[in-house]
C-alpha positions as a Python dict, from the first residue, in 0.01 Angstrom:
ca = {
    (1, 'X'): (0, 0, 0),
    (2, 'X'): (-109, 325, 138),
    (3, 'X'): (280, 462, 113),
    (4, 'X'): (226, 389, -270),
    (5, 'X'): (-91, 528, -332),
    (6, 'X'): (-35, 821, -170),
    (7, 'X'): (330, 829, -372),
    (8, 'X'): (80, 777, -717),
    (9, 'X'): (-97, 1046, -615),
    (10, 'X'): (188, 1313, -541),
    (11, 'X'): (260, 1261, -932),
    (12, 'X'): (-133, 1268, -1030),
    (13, 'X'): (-96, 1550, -827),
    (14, 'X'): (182, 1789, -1023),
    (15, 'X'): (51, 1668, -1348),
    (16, 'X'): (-294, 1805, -1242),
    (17, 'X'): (-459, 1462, -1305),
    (18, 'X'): (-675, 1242, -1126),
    (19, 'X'): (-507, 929, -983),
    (20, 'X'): (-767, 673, -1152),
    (21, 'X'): (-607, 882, -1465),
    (22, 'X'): (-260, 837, -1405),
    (23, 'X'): (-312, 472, -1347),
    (24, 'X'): (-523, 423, -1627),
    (25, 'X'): (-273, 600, -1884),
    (26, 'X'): (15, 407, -1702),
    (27, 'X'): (-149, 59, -1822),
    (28, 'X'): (-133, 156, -2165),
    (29, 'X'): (213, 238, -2186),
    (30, 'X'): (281, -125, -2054),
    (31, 'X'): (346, -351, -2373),
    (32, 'X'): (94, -593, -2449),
    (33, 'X'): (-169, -423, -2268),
    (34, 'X'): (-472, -439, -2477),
    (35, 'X'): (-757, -171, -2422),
    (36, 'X'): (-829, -67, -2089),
    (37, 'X'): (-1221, -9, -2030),
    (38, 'X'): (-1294, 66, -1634),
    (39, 'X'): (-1623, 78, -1526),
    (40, 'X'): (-1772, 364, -1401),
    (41, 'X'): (-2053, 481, -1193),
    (42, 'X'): (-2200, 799, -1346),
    (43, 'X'): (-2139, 1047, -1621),
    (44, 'X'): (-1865, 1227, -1461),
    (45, 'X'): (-1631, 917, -1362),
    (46, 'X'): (-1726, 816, -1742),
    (47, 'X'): (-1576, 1138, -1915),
    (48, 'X'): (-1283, 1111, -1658),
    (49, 'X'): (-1201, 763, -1741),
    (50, 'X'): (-1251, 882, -2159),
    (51, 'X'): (-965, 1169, -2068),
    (52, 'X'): (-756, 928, -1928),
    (53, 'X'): (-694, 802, -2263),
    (54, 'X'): (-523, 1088, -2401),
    (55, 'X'): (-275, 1184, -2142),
    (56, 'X'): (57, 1094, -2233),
    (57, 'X'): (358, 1003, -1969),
    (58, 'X'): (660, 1109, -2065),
    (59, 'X'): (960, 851, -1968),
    (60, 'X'): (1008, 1055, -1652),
    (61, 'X'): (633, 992, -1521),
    (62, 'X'): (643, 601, -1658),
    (63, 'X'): (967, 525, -1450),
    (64, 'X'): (795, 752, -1136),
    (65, 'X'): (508, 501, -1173),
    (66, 'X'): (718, 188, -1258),
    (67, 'X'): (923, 209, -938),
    (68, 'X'): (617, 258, -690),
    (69, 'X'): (439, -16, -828),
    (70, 'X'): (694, -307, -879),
    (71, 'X'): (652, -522, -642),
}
């Protein structure tokens, strides 16, 4: 798990994202994957989580993600 994480955030990374944003914008390429509200613990992981909504992944960055998570 930690080879994967640490793989997620390589790409989080190069895209100059946080990894809780690259995950977040990963679930809503995924098809049927209704809204995706995370909790969050103070103002600053609450505006971070709000961003994470409007990055778009290019195919590149989905099938990056896609082959680190499958299981």
């Amino acid at each position: 798990n930690m080879a994967k994480l640490n793989a997620l955030a390589s790409i989080s990374s190069e895209m100059g994202i946080e990894l809780s944003q690259l995950v977040m914008a990963y679930m809503l390429t995924m098809k049927g994957m209704g809204p995706v509200i995370p909790s969050s613990s103070s103002v600053k992981q609450l505006e971070s989580n709000a961003a994470a909504g409007k990055i778009v992944l290019n195919e590149e960055q989905i099938t990056k993600v896609k082959s680190i998570v499958k299981y």
